[in-house]
C-alpha positions in Angstrom: 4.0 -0.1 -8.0 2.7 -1.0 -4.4 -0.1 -3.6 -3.4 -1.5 -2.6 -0.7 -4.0 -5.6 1.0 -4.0 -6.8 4.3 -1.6 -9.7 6.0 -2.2 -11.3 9.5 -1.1 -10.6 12.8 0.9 -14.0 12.9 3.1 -12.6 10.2 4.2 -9.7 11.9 7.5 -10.7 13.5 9.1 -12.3 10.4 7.8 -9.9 8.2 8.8 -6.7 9.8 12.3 -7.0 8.9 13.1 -6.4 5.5 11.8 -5.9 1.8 11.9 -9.0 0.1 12.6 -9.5 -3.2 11.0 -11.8 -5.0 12.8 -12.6 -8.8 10.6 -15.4 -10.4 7.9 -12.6 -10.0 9.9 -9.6 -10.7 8.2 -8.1 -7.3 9.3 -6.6 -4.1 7.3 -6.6 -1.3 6.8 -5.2 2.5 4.6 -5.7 5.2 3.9 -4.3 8.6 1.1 -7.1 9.4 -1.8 -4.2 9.1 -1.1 -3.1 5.2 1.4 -5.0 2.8 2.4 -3.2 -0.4 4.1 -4.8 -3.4 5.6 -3.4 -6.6 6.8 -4.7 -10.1 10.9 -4.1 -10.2 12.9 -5.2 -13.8 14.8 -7.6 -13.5 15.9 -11.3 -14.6 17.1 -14.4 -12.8 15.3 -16.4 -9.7 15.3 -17.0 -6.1 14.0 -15.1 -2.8 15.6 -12.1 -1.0 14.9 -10.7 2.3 17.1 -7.1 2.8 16.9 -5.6 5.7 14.8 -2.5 5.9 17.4 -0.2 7.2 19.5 -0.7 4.4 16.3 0.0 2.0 15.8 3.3 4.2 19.6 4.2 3.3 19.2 3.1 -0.4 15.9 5.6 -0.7 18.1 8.5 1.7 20.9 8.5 -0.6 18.2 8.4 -4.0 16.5 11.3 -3.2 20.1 13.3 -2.2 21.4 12.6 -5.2 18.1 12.7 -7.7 17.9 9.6 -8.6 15.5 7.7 -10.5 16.5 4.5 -10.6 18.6 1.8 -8.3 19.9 -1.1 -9.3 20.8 -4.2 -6.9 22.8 -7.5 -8.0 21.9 -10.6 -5.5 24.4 -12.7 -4.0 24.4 -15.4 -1.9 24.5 -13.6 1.9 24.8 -10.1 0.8 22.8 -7.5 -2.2 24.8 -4.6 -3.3 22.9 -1.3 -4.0 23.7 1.0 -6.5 22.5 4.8 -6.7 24.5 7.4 -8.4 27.9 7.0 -7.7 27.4 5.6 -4.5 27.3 1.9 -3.8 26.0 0.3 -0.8 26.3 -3.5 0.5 23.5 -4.8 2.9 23.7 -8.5 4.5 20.3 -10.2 3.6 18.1 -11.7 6.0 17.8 -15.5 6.9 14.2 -15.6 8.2 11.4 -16.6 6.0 8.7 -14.2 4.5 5.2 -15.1 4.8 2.8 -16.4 1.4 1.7 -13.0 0.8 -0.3 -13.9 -2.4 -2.2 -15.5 0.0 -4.0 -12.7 1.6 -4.2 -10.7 -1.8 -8.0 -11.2 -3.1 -8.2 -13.4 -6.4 -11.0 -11.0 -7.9 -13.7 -8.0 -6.2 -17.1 -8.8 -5.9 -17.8 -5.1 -5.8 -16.1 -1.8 -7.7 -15.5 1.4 -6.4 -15.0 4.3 -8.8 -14.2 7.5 -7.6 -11.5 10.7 -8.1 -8.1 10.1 -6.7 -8.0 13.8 -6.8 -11.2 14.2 -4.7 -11.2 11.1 -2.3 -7.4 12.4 -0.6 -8.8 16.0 -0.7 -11.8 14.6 1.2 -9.6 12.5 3.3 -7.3 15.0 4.1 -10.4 17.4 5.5 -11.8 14.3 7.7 -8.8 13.6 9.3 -7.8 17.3 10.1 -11.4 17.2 11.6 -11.0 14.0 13.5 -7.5 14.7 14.5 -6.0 11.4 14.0 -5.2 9.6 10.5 -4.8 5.9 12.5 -8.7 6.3 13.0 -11.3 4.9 10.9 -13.6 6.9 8.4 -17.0 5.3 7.2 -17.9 5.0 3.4 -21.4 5.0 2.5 -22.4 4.6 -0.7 -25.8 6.1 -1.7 -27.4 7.9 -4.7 -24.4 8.9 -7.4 -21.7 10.0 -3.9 -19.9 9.0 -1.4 -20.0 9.6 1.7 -16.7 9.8 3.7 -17.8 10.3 7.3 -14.9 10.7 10.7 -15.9 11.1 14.4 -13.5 11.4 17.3 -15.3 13.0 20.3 -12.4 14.6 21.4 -11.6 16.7 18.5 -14.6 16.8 16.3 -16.6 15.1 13.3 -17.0 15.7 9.2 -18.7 14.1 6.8 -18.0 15.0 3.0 -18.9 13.9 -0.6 -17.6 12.8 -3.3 -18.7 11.9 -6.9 -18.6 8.2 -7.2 -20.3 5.4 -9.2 -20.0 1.1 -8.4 -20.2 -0.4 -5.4 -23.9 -1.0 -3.7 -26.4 1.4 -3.2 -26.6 2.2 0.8 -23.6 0.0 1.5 -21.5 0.8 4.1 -17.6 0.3 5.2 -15.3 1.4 8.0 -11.3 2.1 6.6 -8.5 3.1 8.5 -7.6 6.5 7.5 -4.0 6.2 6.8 -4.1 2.7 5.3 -6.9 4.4 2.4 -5.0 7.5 2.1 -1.5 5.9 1.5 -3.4 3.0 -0.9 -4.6 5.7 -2.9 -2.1 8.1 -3.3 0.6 6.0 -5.4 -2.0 5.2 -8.1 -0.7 6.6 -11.0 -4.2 7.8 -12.9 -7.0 9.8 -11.2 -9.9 7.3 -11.9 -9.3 4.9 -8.9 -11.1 1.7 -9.1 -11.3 0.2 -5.6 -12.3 -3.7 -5.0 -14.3 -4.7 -1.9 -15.8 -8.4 -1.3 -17.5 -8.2 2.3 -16.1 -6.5 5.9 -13.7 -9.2 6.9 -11.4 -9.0 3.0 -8.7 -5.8 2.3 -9.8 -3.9 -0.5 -8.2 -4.3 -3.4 -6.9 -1.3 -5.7 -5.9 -1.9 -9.2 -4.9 0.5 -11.7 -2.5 -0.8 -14.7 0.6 -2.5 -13.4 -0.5 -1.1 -9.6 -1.9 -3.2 -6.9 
């Protein structure tokens, strides 16, 4: 299931290239040097892959044409061979070296965030129709037993909306990205989402099970 924390700018050029696979760990991860996201994968065996990401964009094209729930990949030594279906694919892996990315991933949360999945993407979803833009930021403040999920763009228009919640500080207050939250969010396979915060400068941290 994805992480979703986030990496530094430096890491942007080596990192845009591919998904890479990470065996010891049983973990593949991606990163656009803004969000990163990582997910558990079954598997046995070491060593470090980097695959393209084309070739992941044509694994996940040909998975949802044929319906299918689960790919397997065998590692070689230059090259990773797909299968999905009755289709195999072949994808030369990358040479160029992925950054630490447990690095930027937060050890614990000083803070927790509980709130409806359900409700916070419903309330997202409104604000950013409102604001007009999903790459804009959207203000959490935290006061009483809600929270409030406030967007402003000048140009289009401005909502604020709330939503249950319990954890965090009373009258704190945080500025998101509206895609980055929304996308966090939405892969989290329960409702009750439980999101980490330390200060303004760390990612947030969700955590649900197996999901980061």
């Amino acid at each position: 299931e994805p992480v979703l924390v986030a990496a530094s700018n430096d890491d942007h050029d080596r990192s845009k290239a591919g998904i890479f696979f990470q065996l010891c760990r049983n973990v593949a991860v991606a990163t656009n040097s803004h969000v990163l996201h990582a997910f558990g994968i079954e598997g046995n065996g070491d060593g470090d892959f980097l695959v393209p990401r084309k070739a992941i964009d044509l694994v996940e094209i040909i998975r949802k044409a044929t319906k299918t729930r689960e790919v397997t990949v065998a590692f070689h030594q230059d090259h990773a061979i797909f299968r999905i279906a009755q289709f195999e694919l072949s994808a030369r892996l990358e040479k160029t070296q992925f950054p630490a990315w447990e690095e930027v991933v937060p050890k614990f949360s000083k803070y927790e965030l509980l709130v409806s999945k359900t409700d916070l993407l419903r309330a997202l979803d409104r604000v950013a129709a409102a604001i007009g833009d999903r790459a804009r930021g959207v203000v959490l403040h935290r006061t009483a037993d809600v929270l409030e999920i406030y967007g402003e763009n000048p140009k289009a228009g401005q909502l604020k909306i709330e939503i249950a919640a319990t954890g965090w500080t009373e009258n704190a207050i945080i500025e998101l990205n509206v895609g980055y939250l929304y996308n966090a969010a939405r892969y989290a396979p329960s409702n009750e989402l439980c999101i980490g915060l330390n200060d303004k400068t760390s990612p947030i941290k969700i955590e649900d099970g197996d999901y980061l």
